[in-house]
N, C-alpha and C positions, 0 to 999 in steps of 0.2 A: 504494500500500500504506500502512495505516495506521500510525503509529508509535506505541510505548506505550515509556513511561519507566517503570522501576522501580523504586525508591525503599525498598529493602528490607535491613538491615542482617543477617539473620540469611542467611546466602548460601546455606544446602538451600533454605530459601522462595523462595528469587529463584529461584536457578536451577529450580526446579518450575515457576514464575509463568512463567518466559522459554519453558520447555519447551511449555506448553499455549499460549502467546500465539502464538508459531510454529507450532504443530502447525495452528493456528487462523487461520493466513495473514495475521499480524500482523509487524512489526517491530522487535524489543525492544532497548532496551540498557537497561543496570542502573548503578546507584549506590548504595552501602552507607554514603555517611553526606552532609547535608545540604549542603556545599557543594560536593561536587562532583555532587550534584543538580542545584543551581542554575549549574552551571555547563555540564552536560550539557543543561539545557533551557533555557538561551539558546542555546544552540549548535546543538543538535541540531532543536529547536521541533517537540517531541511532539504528536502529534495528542491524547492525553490522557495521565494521570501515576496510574499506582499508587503512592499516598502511606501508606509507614508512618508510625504517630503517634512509637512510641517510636523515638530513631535516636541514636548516640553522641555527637554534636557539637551536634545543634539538636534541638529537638521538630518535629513534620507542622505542629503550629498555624502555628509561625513561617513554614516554608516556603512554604505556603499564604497565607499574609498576602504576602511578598515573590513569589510568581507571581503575586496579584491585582494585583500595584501595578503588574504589563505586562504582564500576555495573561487572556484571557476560555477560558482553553484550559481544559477539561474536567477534573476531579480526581475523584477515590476513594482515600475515605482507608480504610486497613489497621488494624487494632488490635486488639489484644488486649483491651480495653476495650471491656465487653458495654452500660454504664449508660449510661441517656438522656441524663446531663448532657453524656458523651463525644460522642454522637452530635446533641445538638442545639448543641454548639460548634462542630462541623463543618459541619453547617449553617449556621451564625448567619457563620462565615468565609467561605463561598460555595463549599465542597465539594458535587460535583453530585451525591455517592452514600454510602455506609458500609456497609464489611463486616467485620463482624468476624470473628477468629482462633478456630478454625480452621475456616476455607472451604473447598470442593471448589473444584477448579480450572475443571472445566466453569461452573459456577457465579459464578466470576469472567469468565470467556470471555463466559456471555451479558450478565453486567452492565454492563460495557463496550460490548458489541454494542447494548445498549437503550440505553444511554447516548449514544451513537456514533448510534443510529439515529434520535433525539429529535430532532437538529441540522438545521435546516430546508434542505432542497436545493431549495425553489423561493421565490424573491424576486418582488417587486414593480417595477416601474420608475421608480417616483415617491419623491421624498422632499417631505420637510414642514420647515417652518420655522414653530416656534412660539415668537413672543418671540425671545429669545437663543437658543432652543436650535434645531437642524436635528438628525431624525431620517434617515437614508439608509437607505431599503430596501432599494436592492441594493445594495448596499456592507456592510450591518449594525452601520454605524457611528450612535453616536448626539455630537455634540457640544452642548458648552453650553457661554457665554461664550468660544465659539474653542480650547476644551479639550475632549480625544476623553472620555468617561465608557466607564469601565472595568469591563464587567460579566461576569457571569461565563455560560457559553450560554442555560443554562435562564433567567437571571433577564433576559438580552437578549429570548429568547423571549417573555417575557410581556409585558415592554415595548412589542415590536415588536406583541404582539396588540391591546395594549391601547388601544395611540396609532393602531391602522389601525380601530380602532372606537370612534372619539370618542363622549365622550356616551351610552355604553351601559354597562349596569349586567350583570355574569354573576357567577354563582354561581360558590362554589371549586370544587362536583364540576363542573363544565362547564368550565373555565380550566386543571384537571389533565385532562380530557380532550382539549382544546385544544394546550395546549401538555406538558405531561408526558408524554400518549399515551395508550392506551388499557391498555397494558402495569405502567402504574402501580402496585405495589403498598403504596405508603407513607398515610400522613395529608393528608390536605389542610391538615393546620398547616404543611406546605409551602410554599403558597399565602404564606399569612401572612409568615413568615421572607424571603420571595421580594421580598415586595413593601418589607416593614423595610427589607433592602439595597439596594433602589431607590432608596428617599425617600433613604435616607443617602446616595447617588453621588451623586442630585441638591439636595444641600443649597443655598438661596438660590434656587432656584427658585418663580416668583410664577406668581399666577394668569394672567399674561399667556403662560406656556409653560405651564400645564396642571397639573394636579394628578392625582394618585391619591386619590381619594375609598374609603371604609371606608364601607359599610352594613351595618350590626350584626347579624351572623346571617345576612345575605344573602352581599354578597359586596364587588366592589370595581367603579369604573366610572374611567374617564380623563377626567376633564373638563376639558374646552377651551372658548377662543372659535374663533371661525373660524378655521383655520388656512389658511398661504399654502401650496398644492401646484405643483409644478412635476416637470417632465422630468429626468431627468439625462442627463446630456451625455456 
C-alpha cells in the first residue's frame, strides 16, 4: 500500500485530503507544521508528500529543499498561490506537481495516481560507468566521484532515458512523452527546468562522463564517449 504524507496546517483540508486518500486505498498520516513533517518523513518514508506552501513554522520551499538533500521521493506542492512565479519555484526546487487551493479531492486522488504511475517499474540489468560517474539501472542509482547524486523521480527518469541512449538527439514533445507519459498535461518548459537541475547535481562533470547537450529549438541529446557497460552482480 502506498503511503502519502500530508503536510497541511489548516486541519478541515487535511482531514478531507486523509479522507479521499483512504477512501482511495492509500495510506495517510498528517503533519500541520514543518518539523514535525520532517520528522514524520524520515521516519515514516512516504511513498510521496502533499506539500503545503504556507505552514506556521517553515514555508513548503524550505521543506522541499531539506527532502531533496535525502530522498528523490515524489512531492506536490499545495497553495493557495495561483501565479507562475509560485508554481515555476516549485518546479525550479524539484516539486514533481502543483495544485493549487481550492482543489477537488478526486482530483488530487488522480494527481498522485499519475504521478505514482510515471515511476518506472521495469529496469535494465546493466549499468554504465562513464569517467567518474557509474549510472545503475536497476538499482536507479546514479553516482559521481563515489557520491550517490540526488535527484528527484521525474528528473532521475530523464536521466536514466537519456544516458541509455547515448549520442541521440529527441525533441521535448517526445522526452514528455517518454518519460512524463502520455497523461501529461503541463508545458514542455518542463523539459527544460528538468534538465537545469540535472547539470546543477552534476556540477564538475567533464566530457569524459558525458554531457547534456541543448539544441536550440530542437531538443537535448547525452553525449558521450564510449562508455564501459557491464552486469550487475
Amino acid at each position: 500500500m502506498k503511503k502519502i504524507l500530508i503536510v497541511e496546517d489548516d486541519p478541515a483540508i487535511s482531514m478531507v485530503l486523509k479522507a479521499f486518500l483512504i477512501n482511495a486505498g492509500f495510506e495517510a498520516e498528517q503533519a500541520f507544521e514543518g518539523e514535525r513533517a520532517i520528522a514524520l518523513f524520515e521516519q515514516w518514508e512516504p511513498s510521496l508528500v502533499l506539500l503545503d506552501v504556507m505552514l506556521p513554522d517553515m514555508d513548503g520551499w524550505s521543506i522541499l529543499q531539506r527532502i531533496r538533500k535525502q530522498s528523490a521521493c515524489p512531492v506536490i506542492m499545495l497553495t493557495a498561490l495561483g501565479d507562475i512565479k509560485s508554481r515555476l519555484e516549485g518546479l525550479h526546487g524539484g516539486a514533481d506537481d502543483y495544485i493549487s487551493k481550492p482543489f477537488v479531492g478526486d482530483e488530487v486522488v488522480a494527481r498522485i495516481q499519475a504521478v505514482l504511475r510515471r515511476l518506472p517499474q521495469v529496469v535494465t540489468e546493466n549499468a554504465v560507468i562513464i569517467g567518474r560517474m557509474k549510472i545503475d539501472y536497476t538499482s536507479r542509482e546514479v553516482w559521481f566521484q563515489g557520491n550517490r547524486v540526488h535527484l528527484t523521480p521525474r528528473d532521475l527518469d530523464l536521466l536514466l532515458f537519456l544516458t541509455s541512449h547515448p549520442n541521440q538527439t529527441f525533441e521535448r514533445e517526445h522526452l514528455i512523452q517518454c518519460v512524463w507519459g502520455v497523461d501529461y498535461e503541463g508545458s514542455d518548459r518542463a523539459v527544460d527546468l528538468a534538465i537545469k537541475r540535472i547539470r546543477q547535481s552534476l556540477i564538475g562533470c567533464t566530457e569524459d562522463e558525458g554531457e547534456i547537450v541543448t539544441f536550440r529549438r530542437i531538443g537535448y541529446q547525452f553525449r558521450v564517449k564510449t562508455p564501459s557497460k557491464f552486469h550487475v552482480r
